[in-house]
GUVO-574609 format. One record per residue: x, y, z of N, C-alpha, C in turn. Coordinates in steps of 0.001 Angstrom, whole numbers, plus 500000, padded with zeros to 6 digits. Example, Ala and Ser with C-alpha at 12.3 -4.5 7.8 and 13.67 -1.06 7.14 Angstrom:
// residues 2
513190494310507800512300495500507800513200496700507800;512850497750507080513670498940507140512900500030507870;
// end
This chain:
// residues 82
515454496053488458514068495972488912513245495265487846;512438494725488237511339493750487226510596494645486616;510460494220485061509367495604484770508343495518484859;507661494672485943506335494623486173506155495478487507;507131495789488101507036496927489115506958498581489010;506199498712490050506458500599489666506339500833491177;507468502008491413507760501788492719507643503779493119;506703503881493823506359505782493841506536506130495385;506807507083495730506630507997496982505897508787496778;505192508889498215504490510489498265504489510599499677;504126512191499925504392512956500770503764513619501584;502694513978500351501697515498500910500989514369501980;500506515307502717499400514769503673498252514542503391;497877515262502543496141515068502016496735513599501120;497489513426500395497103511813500312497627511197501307;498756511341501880499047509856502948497528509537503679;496725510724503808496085510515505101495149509506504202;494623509573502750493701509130501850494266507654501591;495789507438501611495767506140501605495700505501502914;496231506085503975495912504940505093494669505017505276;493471505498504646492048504849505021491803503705504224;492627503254503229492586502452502492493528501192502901;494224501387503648495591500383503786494646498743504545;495100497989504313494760496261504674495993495941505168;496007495518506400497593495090506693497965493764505998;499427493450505689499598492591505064499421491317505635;499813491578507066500276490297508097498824489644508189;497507490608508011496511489211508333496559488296506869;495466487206507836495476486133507196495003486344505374;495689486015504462495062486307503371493948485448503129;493786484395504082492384483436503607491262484342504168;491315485414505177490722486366505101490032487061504357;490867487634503013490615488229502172489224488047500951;488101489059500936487007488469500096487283488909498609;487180487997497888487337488165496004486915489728496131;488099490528495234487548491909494796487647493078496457;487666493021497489487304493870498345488898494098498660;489817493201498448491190493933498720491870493410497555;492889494877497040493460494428496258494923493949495613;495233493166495477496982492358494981497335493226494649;496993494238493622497970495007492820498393496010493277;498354496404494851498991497666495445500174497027496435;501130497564496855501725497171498341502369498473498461;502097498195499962502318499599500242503667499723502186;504813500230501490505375500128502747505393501555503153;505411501881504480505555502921505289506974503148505917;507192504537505423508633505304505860508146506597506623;508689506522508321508194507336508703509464509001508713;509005509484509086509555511166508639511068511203509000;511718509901509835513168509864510182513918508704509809;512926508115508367513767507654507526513459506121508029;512916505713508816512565504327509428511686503712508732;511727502540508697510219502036507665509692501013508781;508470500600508604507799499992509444507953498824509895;509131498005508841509914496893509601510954497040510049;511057498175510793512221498276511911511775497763512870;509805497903513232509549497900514497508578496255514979;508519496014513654507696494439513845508048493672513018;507714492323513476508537490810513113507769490722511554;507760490422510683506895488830509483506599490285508338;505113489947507701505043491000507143504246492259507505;504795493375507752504692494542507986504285495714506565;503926495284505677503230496356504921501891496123504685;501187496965503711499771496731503592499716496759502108;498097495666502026497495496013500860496827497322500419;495829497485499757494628498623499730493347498079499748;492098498590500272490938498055499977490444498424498845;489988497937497641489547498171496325488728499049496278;487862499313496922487004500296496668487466501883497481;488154501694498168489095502691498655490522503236497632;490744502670497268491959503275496270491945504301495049;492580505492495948491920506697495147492552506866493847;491804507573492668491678507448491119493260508448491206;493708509042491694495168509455491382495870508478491893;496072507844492592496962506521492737496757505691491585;495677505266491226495907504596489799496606505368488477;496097506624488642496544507272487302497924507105487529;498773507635488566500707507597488923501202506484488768;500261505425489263500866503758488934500529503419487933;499927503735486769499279502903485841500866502159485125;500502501205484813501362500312484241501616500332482788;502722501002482299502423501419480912503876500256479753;
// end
């Protein structure tokens, strides 16, 4: 693995539910995207409870970014890049 990666799971519900208010899908257009309001440094794939991840069920890219101002301060602290 590159050591510029850090690669985490989680579980509980009180955060999944806290990050998908945050999630940006990947597949739109990134010329979309406004400086600062979504951010590069998250990706985020989805594994649902029977082990499937979300490109079982759709074509291109299927994960999400985060919206920057949405990305809660314990997700940074677990990812921080050390």
């Amino acid at each position: 693995m590159d050591d510029w990666s850090i690669t985490k799971t989680f579980s509980e519900e009180a955060q999944i539910k806290e990050l998908a208010a945050a999630l940006y899908p990947g597949s739109f257009d990134t010329g979309f995207k406004l400086h600062n309001v979504i951010s590069n440094n998250y990706y985020v794939t989805v594994q649902m409870k029977n082990g499937s991840t979300n490109t079982g069920y759709y074509r291109g890219d299927n994960g999400f970014y985060l919206i920057t101002e949405k990305i809660p301060e314990w997700l940074q602290r677990d990812t921080a890049y050390e």
